[in-house]
N, C-alpha and C positions, 0 to 999 in steps of 0.2 A: 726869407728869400732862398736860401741854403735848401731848407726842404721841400720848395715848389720846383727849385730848379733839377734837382735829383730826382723829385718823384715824377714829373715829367718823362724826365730822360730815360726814368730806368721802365717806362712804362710805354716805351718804342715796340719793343717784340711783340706787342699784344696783338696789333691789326695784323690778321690773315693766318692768323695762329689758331689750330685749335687739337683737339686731344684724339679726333678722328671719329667722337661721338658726337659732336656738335659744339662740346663745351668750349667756350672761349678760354686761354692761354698766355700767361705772358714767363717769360724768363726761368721766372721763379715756380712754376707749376698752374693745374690749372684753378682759374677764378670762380667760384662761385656757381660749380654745375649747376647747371637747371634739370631738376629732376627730371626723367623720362618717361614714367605713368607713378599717377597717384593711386596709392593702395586705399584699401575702402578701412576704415579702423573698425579695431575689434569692439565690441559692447562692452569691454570692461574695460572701465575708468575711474577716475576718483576726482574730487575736487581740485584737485593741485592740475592733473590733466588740463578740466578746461579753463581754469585761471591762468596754466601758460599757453594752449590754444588763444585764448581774448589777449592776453598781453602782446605777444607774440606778434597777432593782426594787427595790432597798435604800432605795433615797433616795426614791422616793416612796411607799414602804410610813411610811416614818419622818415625811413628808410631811403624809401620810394621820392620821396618830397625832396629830402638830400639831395640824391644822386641828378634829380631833373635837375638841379640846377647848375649840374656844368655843364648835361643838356644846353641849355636857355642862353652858355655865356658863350660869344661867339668868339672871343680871342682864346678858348680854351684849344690845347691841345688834340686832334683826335682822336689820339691813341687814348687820351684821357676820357674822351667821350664814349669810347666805346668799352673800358673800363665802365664807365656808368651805367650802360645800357645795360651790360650782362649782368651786375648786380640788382636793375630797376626787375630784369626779366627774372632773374633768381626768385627774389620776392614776391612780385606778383604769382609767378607759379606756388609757392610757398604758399601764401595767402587763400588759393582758391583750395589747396589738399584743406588746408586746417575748417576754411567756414562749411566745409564738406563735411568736413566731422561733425563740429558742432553739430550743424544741420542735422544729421545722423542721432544725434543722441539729444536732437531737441532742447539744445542750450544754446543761449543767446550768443550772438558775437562779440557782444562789446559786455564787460563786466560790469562791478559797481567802478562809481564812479570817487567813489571814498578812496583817497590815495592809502588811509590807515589799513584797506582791505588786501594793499600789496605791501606791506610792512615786511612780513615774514619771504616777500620775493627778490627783499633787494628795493624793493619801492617799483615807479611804474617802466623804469626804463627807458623813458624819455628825454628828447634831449630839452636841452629849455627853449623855447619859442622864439624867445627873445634873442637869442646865438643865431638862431636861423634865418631870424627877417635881417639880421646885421650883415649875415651873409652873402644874402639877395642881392646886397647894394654893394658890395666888391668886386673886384672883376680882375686880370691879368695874375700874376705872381703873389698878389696880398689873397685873391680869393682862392687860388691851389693852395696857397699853405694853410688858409685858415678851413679848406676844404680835409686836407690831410685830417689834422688836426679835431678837428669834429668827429668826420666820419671814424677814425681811431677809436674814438670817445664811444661813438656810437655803437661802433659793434663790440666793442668791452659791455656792455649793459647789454648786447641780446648773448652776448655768451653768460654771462651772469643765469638771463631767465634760464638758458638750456642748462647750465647744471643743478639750478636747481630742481628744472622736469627729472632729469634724472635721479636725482634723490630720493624724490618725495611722490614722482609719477606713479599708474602704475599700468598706463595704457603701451602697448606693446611699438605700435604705428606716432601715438606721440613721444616717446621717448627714443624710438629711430630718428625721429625727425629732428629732435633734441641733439642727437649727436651729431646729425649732417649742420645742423646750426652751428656747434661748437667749431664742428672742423673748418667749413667756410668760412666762418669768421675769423676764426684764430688765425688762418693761412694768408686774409687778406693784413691782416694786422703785422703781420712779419714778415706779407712782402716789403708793406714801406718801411718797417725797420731794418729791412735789411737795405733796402736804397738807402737810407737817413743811419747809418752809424752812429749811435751813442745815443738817439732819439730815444 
């Protein structure tokens, strides 16, 4: 209850805020820029490139799914809702630079489906299904915190994939991209810990 009612609260600045580029804003800096043109990627890549391209489209299709649903709940917050939107739009933009690439270099979008195939990435970076459909069915102050809560989870596992693009990548356009993932991510994850002390 403690961390619905804070992260609410501390997510008031956000409506009619923005960084003077477009990007949405709240408090604590801004959320989740939406890129401004997608760069065309270079021809040279390696296997780890499009296994975190595919994952990547996963994770923020799964992303996307999250965030609709404080869309969906109507006793939600606005300021919370618009929180949502700018990470739904983050992603979707995200999502069309990466199946561009793929596209580009004639590799599928979706990988194997063998989870032992993401083993060495941390596994698939998904949340579990099951947390989510639990979700659905919450609503007021139980579904923000268990929203908080999730979504924290959630972009913990896509910063996971971007360090490992960086590691192991060796595409120039997807390992930028890998570090715009780390940074949004990481930043949304320390807004709320910094509404929620000691979280």
């Amino acid at each position: 209850m403690k961390l619905a009612l804070v992260l609410v609260a501390g997510l008031v600045a956000l409506a009619g805020c923005g960084t003077g580029d477009g990007s949405p804003t709240t408090a604590g800096g801004p959320i989740s820029p939406v890129p401004q043109s997608a760069a065309a990627a270079s021809a040279e890549y390696n296997d780890a490139d499009v296994m975190f391209l595919q994952m990547m489209i996963a994770h923020n299709n799964q992303g996307v799914e999250i965030v609709k649903l404080v869309q969906a709940k109507q006793a939600q917050k606005q300021e919370l809702k618009d929180l949502a939107a700018a990470i739904e739009a983050t992603q979707q933009t995200e999502n069309t630079e990466m199946r561009n690439w793929l596209k580009g270099w004639g590799k599928p979008e979706t990988g194997s489906a063998d989870p032992h195939a993401h083993h060495h990435h941390g596994g698939d970076g998904l949340t579990d299904k099951g947390l989510l459909e639990a979700l659905s069915k919450k609503d007021g102050p139980e579904f923000t915190l268990d929203f908080a809560d999730i979504f924290v989870a959630h972009q913990h596992n896509g910063v996971a994939l971007a360090r490992t693009e960086l590691k192991d990548g060796k595409n120039p356009e997807a390992k930028a991209l890998a570090q715009r993932v780390m940074d949004s991510r990481t930043g949304e994850v320390q807004q709320i810990r910094t509404l929620v002390p000691g979280q």
